[in-house]
C-alpha positions as CSV (number, residue, x, y, z in Angstrom):
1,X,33.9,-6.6,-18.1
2,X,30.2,-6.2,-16.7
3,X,30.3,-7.1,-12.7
4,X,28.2,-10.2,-11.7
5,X,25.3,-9.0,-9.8
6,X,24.3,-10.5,-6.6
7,X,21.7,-12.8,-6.3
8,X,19.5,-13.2,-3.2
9,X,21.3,-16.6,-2.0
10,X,24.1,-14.0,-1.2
11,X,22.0,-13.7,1.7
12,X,22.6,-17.1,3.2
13,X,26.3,-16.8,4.5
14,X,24.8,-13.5,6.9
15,X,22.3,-15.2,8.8
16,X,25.4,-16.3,11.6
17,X,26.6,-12.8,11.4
18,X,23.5,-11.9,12.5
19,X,22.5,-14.4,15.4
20,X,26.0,-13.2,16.9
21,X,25.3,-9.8,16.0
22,X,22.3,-10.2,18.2
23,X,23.8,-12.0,20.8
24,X,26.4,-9.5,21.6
25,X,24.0,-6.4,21.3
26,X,22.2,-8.4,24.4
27,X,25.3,-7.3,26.5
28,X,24.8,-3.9,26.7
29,X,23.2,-1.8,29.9
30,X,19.1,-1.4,30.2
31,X,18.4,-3.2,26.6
32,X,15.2,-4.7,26.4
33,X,15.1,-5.8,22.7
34,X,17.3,-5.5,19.6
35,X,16.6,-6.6,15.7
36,X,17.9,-6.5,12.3
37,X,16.3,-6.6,9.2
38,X,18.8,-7.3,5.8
39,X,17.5,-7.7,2.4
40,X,18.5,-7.7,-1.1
41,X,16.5,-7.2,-4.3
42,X,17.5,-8.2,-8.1
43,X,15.7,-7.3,-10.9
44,X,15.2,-6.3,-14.5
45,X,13.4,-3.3,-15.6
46,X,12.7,-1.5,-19.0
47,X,11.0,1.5,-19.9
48,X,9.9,2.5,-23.4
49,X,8.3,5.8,-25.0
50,X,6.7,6.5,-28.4
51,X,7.5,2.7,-29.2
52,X,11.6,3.1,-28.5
53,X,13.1,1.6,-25.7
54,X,14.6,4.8,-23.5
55,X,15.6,3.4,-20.0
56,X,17.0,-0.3,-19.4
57,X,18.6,-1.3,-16.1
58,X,19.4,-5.0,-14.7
59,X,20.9,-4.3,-11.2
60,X,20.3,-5.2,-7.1
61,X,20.1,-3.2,-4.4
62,X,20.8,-3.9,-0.5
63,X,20.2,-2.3,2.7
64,X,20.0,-3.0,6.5
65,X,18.1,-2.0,9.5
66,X,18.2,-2.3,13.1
67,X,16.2,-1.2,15.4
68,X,17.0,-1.0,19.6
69,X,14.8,-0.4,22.7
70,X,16.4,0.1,26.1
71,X,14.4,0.4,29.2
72,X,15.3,2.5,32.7
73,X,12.9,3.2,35.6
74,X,9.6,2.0,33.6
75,X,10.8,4.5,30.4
76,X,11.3,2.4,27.5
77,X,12.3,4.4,24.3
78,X,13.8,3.7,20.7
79,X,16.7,4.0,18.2
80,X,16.8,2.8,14.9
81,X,19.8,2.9,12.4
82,X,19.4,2.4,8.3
83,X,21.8,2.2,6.0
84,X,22.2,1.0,2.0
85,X,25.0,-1.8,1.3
86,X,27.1,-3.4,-1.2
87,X,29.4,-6.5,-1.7
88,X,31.9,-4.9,0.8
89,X,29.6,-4.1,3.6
90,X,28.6,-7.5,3.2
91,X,31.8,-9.6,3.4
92,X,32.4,-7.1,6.8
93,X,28.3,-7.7,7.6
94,X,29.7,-8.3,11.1
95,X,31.8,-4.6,11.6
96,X,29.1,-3.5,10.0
97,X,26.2,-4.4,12.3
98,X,28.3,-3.7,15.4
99,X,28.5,-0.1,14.5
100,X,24.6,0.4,13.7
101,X,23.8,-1.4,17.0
102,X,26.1,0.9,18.9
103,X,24.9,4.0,17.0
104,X,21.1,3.1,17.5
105,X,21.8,2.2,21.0
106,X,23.5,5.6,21.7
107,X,19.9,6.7,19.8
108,X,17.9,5.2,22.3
109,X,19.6,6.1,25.4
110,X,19.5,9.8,24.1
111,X,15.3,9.6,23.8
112,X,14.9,7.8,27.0
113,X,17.0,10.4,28.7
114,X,14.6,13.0,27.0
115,X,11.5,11.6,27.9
116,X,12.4,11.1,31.4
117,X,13.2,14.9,31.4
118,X,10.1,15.7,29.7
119,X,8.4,13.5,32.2
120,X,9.5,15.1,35.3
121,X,9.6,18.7,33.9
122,X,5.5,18.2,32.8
123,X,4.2,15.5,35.8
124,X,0.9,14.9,34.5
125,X,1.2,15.5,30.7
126,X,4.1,13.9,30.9
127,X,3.2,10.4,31.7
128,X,2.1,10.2,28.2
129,X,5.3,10.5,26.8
130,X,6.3,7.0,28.6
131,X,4.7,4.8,26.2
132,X,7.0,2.5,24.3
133,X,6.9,-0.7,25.5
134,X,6.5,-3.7,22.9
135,X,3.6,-6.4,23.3
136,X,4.7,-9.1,24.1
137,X,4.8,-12.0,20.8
138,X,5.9,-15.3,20.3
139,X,9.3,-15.6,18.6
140,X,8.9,-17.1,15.2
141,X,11.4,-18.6,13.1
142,X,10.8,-19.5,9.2
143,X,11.7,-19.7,5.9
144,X,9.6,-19.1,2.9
145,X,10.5,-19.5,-0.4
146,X,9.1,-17.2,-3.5
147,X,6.4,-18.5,-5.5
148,X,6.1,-18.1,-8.9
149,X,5.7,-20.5,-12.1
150,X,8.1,-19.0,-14.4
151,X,11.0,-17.7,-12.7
152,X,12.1,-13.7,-13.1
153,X,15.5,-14.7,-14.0
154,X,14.9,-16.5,-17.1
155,X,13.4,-12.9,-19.8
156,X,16.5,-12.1,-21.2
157,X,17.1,-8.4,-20.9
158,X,16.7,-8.6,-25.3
159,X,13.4,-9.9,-24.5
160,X,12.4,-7.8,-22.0
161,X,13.3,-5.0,-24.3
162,X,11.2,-6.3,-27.2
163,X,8.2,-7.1,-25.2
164,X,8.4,-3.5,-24.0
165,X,8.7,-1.8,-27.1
166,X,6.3,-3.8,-28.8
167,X,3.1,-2.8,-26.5
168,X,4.3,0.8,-27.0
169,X,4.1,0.7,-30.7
170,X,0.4,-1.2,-30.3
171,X,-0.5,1.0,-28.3
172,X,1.0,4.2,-30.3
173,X,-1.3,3.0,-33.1
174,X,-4.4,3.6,-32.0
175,X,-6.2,6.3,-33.5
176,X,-6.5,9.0,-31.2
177,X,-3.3,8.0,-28.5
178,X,-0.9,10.9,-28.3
179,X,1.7,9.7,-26.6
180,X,2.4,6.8,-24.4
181,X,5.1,5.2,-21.9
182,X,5.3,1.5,-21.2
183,X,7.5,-0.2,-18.5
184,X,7.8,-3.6,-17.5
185,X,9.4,-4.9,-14.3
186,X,10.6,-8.4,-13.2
187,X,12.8,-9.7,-10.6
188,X,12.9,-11.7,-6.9
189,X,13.4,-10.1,-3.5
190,X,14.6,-11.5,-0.1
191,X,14.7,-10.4,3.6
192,X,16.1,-11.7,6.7
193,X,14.8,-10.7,10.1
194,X,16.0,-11.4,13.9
195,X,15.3,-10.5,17.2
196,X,17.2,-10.6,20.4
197,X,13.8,-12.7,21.3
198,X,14.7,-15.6,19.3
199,X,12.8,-15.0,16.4
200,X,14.3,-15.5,12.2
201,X,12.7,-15.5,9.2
202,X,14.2,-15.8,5.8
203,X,11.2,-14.2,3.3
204,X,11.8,-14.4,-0.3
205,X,9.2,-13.3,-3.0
206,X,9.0,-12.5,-6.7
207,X,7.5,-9.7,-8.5
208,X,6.3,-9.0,-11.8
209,X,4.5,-5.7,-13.3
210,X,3.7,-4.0,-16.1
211,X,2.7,0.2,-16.4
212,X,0.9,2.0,-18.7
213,X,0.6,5.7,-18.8
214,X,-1.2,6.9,-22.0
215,X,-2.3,10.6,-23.3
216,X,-5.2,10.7,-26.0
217,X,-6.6,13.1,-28.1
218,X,-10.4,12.9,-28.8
219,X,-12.8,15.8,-28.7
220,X,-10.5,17.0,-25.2
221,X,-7.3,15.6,-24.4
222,X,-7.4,12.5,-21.7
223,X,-4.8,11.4,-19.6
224,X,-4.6,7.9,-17.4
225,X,-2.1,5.1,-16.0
226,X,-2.3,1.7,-14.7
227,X,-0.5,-0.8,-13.7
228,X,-1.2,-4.6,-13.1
229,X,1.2,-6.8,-11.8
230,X,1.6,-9.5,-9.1
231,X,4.2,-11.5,-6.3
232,X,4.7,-14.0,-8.6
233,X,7.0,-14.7,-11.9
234,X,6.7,-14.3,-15.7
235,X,3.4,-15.6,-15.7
236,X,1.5,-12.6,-14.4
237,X,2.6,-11.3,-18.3
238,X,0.5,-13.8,-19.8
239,X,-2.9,-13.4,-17.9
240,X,-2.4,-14.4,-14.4
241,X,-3.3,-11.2,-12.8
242,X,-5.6,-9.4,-11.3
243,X,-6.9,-7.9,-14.8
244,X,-7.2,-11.5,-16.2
245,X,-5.2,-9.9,-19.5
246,X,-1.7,-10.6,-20.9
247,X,0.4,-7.2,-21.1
248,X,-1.1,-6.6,-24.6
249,X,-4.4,-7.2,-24.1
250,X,-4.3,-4.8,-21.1
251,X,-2.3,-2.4,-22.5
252,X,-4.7,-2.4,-25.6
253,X,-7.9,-2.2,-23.0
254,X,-6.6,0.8,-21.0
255,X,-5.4,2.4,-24.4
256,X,-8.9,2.3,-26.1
257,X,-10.8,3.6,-23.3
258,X,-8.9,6.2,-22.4
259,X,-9.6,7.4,-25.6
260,X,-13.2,6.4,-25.6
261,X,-13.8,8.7,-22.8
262,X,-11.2,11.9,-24.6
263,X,-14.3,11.8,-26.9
264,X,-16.9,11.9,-23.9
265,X,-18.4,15.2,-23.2
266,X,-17.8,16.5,-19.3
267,X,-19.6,15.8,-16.5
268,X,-21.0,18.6,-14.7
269,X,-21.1,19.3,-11.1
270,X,-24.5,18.5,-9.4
271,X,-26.3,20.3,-6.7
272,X,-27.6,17.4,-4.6
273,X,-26.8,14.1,-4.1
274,X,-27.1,11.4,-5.8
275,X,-27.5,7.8,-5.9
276,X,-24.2,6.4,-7.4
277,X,-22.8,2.7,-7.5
278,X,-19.0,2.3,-7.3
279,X,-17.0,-1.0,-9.1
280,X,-14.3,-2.8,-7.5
281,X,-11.6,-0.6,-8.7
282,X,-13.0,2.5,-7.2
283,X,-13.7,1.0,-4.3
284,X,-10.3,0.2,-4.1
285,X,-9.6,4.2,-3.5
286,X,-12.6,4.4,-1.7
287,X,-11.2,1.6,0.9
288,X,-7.8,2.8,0.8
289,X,-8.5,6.6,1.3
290,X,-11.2,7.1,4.0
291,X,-10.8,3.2,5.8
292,X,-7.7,2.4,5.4
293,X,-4.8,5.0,6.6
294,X,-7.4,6.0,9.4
295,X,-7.2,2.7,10.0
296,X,-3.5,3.0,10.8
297,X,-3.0,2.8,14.9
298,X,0.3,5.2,14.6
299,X,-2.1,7.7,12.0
300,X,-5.2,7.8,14.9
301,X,-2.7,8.3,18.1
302,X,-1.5,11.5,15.6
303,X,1.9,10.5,15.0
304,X,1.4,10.9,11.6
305,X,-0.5,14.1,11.6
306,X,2.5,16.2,10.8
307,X,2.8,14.7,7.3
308,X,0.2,12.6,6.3
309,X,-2.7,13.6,8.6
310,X,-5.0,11.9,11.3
311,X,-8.1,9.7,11.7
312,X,-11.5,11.0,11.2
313,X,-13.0,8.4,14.4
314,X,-10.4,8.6,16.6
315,X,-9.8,12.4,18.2
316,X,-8.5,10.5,21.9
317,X,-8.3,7.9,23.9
318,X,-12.0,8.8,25.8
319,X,-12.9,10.4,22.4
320,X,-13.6,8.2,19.3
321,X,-15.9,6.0,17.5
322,X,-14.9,2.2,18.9
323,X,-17.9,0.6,19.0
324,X,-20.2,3.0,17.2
325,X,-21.6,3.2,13.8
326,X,-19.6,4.9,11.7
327,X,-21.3,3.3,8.3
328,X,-24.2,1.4,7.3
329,X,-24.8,-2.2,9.0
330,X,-24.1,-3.0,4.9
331,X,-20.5,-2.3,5.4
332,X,-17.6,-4.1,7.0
333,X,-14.0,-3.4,6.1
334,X,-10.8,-5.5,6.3
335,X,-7.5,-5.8,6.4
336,X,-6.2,-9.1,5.4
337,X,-2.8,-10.3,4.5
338,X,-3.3,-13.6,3.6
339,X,-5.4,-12.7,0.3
340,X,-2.8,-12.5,-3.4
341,X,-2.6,-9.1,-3.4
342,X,0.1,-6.4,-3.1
343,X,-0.7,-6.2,0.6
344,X,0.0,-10.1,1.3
345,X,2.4,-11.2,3.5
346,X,2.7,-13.5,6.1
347,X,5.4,-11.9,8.8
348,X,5.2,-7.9,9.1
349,X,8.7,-6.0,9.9
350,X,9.1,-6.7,13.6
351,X,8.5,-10.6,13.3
352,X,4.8,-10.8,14.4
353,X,2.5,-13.0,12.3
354,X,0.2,-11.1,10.6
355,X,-3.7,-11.5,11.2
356,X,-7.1,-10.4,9.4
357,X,-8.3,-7.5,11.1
358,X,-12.1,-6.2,10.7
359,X,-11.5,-2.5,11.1
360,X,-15.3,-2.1,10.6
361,X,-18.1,-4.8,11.5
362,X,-21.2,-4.3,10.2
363,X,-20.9,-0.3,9.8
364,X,-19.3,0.0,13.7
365,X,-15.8,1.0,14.2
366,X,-13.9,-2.1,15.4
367,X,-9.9,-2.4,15.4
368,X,-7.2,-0.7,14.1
369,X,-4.0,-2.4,12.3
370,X,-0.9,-1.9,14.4
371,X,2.4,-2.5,15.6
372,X,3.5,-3.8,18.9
373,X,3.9,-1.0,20.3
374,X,0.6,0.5,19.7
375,X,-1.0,-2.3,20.6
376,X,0.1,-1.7,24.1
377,X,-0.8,1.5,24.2
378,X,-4.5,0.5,22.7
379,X,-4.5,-2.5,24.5
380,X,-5.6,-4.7,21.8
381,X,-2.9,-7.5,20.5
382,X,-0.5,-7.1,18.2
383,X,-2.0,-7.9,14.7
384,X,1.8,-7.5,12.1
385,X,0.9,-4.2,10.7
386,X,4.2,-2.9,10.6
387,X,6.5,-2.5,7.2
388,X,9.2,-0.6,5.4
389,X,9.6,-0.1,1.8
390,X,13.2,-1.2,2.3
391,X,15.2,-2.8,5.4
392,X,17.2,1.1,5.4
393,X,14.0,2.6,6.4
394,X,12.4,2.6,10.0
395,X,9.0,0.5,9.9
396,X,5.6,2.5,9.8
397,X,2.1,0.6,10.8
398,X,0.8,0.4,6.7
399,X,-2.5,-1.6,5.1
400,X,-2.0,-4.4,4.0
401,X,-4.8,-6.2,1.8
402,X,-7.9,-3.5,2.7
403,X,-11.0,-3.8,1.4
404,X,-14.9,-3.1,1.3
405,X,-16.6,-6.6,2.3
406,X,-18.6,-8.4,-0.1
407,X,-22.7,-7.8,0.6
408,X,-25.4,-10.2,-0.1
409,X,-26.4,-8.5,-3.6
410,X,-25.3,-9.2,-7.4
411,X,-24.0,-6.7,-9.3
412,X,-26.8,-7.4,-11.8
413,X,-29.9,-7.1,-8.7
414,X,-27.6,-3.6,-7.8
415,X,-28.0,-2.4,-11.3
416,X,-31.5,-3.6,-11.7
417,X,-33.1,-2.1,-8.7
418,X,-31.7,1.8,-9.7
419,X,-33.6,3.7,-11.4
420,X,-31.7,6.5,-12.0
421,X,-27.9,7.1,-10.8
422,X,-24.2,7.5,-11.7
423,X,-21.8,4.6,-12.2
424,X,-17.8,5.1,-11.2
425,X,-15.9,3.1,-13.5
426,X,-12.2,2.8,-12.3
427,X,-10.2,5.1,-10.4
428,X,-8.1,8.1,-10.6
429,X,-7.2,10.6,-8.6
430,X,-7.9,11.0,-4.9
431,X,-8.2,14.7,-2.7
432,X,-9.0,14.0,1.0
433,X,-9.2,15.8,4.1
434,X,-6.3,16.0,6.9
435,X,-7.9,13.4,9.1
436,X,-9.8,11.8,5.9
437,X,-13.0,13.0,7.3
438,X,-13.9,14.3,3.9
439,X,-13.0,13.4,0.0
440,X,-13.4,13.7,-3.8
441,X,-12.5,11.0,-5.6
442,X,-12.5,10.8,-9.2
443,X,-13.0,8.1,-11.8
444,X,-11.9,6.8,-15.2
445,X,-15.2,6.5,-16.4
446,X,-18.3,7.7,-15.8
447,X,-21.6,6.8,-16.4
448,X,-25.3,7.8,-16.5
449,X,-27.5,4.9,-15.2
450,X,-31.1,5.1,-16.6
451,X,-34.1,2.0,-15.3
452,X,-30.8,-0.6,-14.5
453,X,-28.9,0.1,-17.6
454,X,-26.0,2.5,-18.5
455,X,-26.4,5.0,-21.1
456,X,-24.1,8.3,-21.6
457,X,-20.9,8.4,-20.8
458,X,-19.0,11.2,-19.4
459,X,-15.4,12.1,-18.6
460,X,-14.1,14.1,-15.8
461,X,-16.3,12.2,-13.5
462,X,-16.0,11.8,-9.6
463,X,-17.7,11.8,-6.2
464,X,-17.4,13.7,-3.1
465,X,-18.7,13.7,0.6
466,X,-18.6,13.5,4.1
467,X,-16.7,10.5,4.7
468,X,-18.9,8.8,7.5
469,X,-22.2,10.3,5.9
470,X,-21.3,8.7,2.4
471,X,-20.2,5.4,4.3
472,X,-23.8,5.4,5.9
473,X,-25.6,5.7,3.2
474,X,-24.6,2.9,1.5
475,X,-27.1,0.5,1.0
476,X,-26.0,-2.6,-1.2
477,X,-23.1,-4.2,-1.3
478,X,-22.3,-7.5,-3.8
479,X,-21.1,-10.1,-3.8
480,X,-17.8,-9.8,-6.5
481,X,-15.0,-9.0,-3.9
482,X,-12.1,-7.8,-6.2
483,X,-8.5,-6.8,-4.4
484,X,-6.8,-4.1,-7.0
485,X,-2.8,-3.8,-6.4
486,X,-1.8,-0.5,-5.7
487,X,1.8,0.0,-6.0
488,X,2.5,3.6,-4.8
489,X,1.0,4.2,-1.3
490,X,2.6,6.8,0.2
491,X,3.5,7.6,4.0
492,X,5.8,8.5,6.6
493,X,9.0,11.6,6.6
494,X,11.1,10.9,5.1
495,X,8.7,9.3,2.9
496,X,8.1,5.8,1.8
497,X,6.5,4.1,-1.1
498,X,4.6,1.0,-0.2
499,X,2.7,-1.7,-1.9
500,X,-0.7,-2.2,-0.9
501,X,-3.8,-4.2,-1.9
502,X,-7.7,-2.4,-2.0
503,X,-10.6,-2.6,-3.2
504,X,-14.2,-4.3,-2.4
505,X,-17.6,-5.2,-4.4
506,X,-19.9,-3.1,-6.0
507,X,-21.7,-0.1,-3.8
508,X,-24.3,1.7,-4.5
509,X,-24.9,4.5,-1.9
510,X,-24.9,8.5,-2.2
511,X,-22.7,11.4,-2.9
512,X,-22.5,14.5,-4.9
513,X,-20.9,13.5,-8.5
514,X,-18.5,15.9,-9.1
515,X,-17.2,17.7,-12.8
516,X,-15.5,20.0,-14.9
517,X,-14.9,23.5,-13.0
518,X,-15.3,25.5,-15.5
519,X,-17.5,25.3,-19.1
520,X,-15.6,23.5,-21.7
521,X,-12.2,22.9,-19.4
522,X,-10.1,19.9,-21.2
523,X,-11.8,20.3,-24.6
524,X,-9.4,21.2,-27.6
């Protein structure tokens, strides 16, 4: 007999266990704050290759976090304890928590007894090592329920299984697709969060998404995934999405031009720059890559830079760019979680209420998203910019919705006022430097722009520059704001997998457009 899976109201019986989980954690010597974070996730998923179904899973998954930060003689310093759950850990939620606070609490003192050491041993160096204080928020409590308009739970897995298989075998079809792999995922997610500080929230959301990846053979062999999806319910199959297509019609779209441009010839390297307008979608690299994680607070105070690198305008606390130009007065970038995109959410992972943030304003280096705790050490407020891929794993400062600004221009006055240029089509793979102070960035599509109007194609296409010299010389911006989900944002060690929003207008600024290496690579 198959087990009944857990649904998120299972949830609903631990929110006591955790007030009084809380309440006795507040008992113990020096503790300045305590929180837990619980969630459960249920789902369907389906993968399918050459047409046949090959993977198939219906299942949850649970986990929990705490985090605690005890404070002695002006030192405050931090434990945090993650673990994965199942029904049994749940029915002894209570056991369960008392043991995580303990441990993370035996965590903290440990640090703080570190630091202080460290403090003492290195006087003035040391004082930086005291840092760790939260800012101070106020203590929110709400529920929010998912939104969607067809609810996850009602594909049957048989359906599920069909729909899969059937984009496949479309897409298998097409003359010139070599292979292909299609999955489809479905399902509703739920959090609860509380502080010592009086704050709960009970988040629930739904999400929906379909992948693509597709190999074709043309005149050189072409490879290229994407993925469009949404927090919302079965609908996002059917054409609400950011792609405006149901799953076939996108899959169909991604399919054919992927072997559109196997057939293209390759783009060569060119020895200057050159005037090149970006769309949406590659923007949403461009936004993601050089803006975004250097917009991080924990990536620019370096404690990230043993695995993911620093920030290109941020060397100190007396050495960085607030305040200066660090693009053209055409550019501003945010970070907003109120817009429908991967990055949207309304509470980040400590309880704070999360806030637009203009990390650049009118090409000067404004504000940085953070957490509470590097808000104090920045002095700014806190803005919700922490988040964990699951309740198990410690909280990191990630983007949220972060974007190029819409300009003033149309695409159409962009296109008409260039005379000669490259257009980036889509995106694909990004290379950047270790503080993102430099990049290549390549496309889906590429193409030649002759008098306002595009002509040859090419694959193999891309751009590359010095990140604040290519940001300052762009010189139009539109006015066709697009946000492009971006499920697979990687940070943090061990590492985490988050789900992000980016992207912007059309651009048009300057950058080498970069090619094959080598004559004839990726032909047949």
């Amino acid at each position: 007999m198959q087990a009944k899976l857990l649904g998120i109201e299972a949830l609903e019986p631990a929110k006591d266990v955790i007030v009084k989980a809380l309440d006795e954690a507040k008992r113990k010597a020096y503790l300045a704050y305590a929180d837990v974070r619980l969630d459960l996730g249920e789902g369907k998923a389906v993968f399918a290759l050459q047409g046949n179904a090959k993977g198939a899973t219906e299942d949850n998954e649970m986990s929990c976090g705490v985090r605690v930060y005890v404070e002695k003689g002006g030192v405050a310093s931090a434990g945090f304890v993650g673990r994965s759950l199942g029904e049994q850990e749940l029915n002894g939620l209570a056991q369960v928590l008392k043991e995580m606070h303990g441990l993370a609490y035996k965590r903290a003192r440990a640090n703080q007894a570190h630091k202080r050491a460290l403090a003492k041993k290195y006087k003035f160096f040391g004082k930086s090592l005291t840092a760790g204080k939260l800012a101070p928020v106020k203590a929110c409590v709400d529920t929010l329920k998912p939104s969607f308009k067809r609810n996850p739970r009602d594909y049957s897995f048989e359906e599920l299984v069909r729909r899969t298989e059937r984009c496949s075998q479309l897409v298998q079809k097409l003359p010139g697709m070599a292979s292909n792999s299609v999955s489809i995922v479905t399902g509703l997610g739920r959090q609860l969060f509380a502080s010592t500080e009086g704050a709960f929230i009970d988040d629930s959301n739904a999400l929906t998404q379909g992948f693509l990846f597709v190999t074709a053979k043309g005149k050189a062999v072409e490879t290229f995934y994407e993925w469009n999806g949404a927090y919302a319910g079965l609908e996002v199959l059917e054409g609400e999405n950011g792609f405006r297509m149901n799953f076939e019609d996108f899959c169909q779209y991604i399919a054919e031009g992927t072997i559109e441009v196997s057939n293209a010839p390759a783009m060569k390297t060119t020895e200057k720059p050159m005037t090149v307008i970006c769309d949406p979608r590659f923007n949403a690299l461009v936004s993601h890559e050089i803006c975004g994680h250097p917009s991080e607070a924990d990536r620019a105070l370096k404690r990230e830079a043993a695995w993911a690198g620093r920030a290109w305008w941020f060397r100190g606390m007396d050495d960085n760019e607030f305040g200066k130009p660090v693009a053209s007065e055409q550019v501003s970038v945010f970070s907003d979680p109120s817009l429908q995109g991967y990055g949207n959410y309304k509470y980040d992972d400590e309880g704070v209420p999360a806030k637009k943030v203009y990390n650049i304003k009118e090409g000067r280096l404004n504000a940085f998203i953070n957490s509470r705790e590097t808000a104090t050490i920045l002095g700014q407020e806190p803005n919700g910019g922490m988040r964990a891929a699951s309740a198990m794993q410690v909280p990191l400062i990630r983007m949220n919705n972060t974007c190029l600004d819409k300009g003033d221009w149309s695409k159409d006055e962009i296109f008409k006022d260039t005379r000669e240029g490259y257009y980036l089509f889509g995106q694909k793979t990004p290379s950047i430097g270790e503080t993102r102070q430099n990049f290549k960035i390549t496309c889906w599509k590429l193409y030649k722009v002759e008098n306002g109007e595009l002509t040859q194609l090419y694959r193999m296409g891309g751009i590359t520059a010095d990140s604040a010299a290519y940001l300052k010389s762009i010189d139009a911006a539109a006015d066709d704001l697009h946000v492009h989900n971006i499920p697979n944002c990687g940070k943090g060690t061990p590492m985490q997998s988050m789900m992000v929003g980016n992207g912007g207008p059309h651009t048009r600024g300057k950058a080498i457009v970069t090619g094959a290496h080598a004559e004839g690579r990726g032909s047949l």
